[in-house]
C-alpha positions as CSV (number, residue, x, y, z in Angstrom):
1,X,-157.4,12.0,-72.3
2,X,-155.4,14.2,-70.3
3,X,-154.7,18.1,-71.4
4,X,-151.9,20.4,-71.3
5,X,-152.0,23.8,-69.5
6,X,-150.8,26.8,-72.0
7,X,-151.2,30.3,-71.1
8,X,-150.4,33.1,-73.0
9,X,-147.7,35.4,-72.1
10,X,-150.2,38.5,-71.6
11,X,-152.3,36.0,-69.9
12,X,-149.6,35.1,-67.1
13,X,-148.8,38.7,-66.9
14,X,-152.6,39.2,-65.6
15,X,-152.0,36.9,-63.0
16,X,-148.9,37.7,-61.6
17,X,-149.9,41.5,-61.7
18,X,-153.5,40.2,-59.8
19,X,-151.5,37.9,-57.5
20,X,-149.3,40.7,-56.3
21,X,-151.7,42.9,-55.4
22,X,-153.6,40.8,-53.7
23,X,-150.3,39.5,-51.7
24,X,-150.5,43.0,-50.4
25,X,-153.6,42.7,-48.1
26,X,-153.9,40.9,-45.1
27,X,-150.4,40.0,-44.2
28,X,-150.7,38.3,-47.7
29,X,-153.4,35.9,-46.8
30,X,-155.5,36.9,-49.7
31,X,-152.9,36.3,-52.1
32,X,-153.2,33.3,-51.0
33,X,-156.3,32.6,-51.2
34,X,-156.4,34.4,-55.0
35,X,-153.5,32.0,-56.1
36,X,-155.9,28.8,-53.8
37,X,-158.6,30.0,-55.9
38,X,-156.7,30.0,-59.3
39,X,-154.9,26.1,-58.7
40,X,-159.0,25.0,-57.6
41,X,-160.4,26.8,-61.0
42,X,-157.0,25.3,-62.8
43,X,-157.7,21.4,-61.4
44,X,-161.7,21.9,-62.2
45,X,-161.5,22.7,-65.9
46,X,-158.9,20.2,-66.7
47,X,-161.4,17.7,-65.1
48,X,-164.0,19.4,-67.2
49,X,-163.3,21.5,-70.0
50,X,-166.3,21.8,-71.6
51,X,-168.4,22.6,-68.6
52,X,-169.1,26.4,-68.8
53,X,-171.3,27.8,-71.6
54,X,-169.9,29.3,-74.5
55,X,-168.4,32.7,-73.6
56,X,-171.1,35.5,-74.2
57,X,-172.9,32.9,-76.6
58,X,-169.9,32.6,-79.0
59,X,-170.3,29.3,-80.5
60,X,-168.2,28.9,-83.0
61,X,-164.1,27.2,-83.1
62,X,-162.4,27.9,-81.2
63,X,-165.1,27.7,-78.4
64,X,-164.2,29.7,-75.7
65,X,-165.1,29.3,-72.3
66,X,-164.9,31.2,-68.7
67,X,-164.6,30.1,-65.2
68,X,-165.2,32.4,-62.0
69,X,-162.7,32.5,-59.3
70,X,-164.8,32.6,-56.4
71,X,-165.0,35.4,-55.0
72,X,-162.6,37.4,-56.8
73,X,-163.8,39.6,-59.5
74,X,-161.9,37.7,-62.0
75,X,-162.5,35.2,-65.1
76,X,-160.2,32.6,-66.4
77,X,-160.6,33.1,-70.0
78,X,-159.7,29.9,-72.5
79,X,-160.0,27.8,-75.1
80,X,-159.5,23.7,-75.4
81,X,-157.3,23.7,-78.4
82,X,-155.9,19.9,-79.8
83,X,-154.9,18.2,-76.4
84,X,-155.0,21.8,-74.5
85,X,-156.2,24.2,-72.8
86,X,-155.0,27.3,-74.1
87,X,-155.7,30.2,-71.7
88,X,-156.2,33.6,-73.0
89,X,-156.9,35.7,-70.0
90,X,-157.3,35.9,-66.0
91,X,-159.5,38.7,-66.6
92,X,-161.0,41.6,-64.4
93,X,-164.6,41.8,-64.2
94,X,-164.2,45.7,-64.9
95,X,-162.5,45.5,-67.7
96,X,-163.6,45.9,-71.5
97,X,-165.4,42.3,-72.1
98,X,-163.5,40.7,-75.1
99,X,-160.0,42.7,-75.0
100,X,-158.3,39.5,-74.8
101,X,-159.7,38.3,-78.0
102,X,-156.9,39.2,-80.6
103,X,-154.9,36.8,-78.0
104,X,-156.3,34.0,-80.3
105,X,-154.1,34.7,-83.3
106,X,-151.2,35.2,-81.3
């Protein structure tokens, strides 16, 4: 079976604003190696949805999930919804665990 890739607005926003900044360093080389490290988390959980544990123990629907980008400080954030994977947020390590969470209703 083979899944879409969804993201949600505030989602996309995250990346872009994380992307940017990081374009901003090193000639831009470590935006590149953000946006490398996003397209390799991106091709992984397609392959593998269900790999990661349940986010923070949170098991019930929809099961969310987390992936680590490397070594950024950042999480992709999602949930495998009908033939999907809906992503909720790329989020900062630093930030408040679970703001993204009304996201799911949206």
């Amino acid at each position: 079976m083979t899944l879409d890739w969804n993201e949600h607005p505030e989602a996309r926003e995250e990346y872009l604003d994380a992307l940017v900044r990081y374009a901003g360093i090193d000639d831009g080389r470590l935006g590149d190696k953000f946006a490398d490290e996003a397209d390799a988390a991106t091709d992984l959980i397609l392959q593998w949805p269900d790999s990661p544990p349940p986010y923070r123990g949170r098991r019930r629907e929809p099961m969310i999930r987390s992936w680590h980008l490397g070594k950024f400080p950042y999480q992709v954030i999602y949930a495998v919804r009908d033939d999907q994977i809906f992503v909720l947020a790329y989020a900062h390590e630093a930030r408040r665990p679970g703001y993204w969470s009304h996201r799911l209703t949206d």
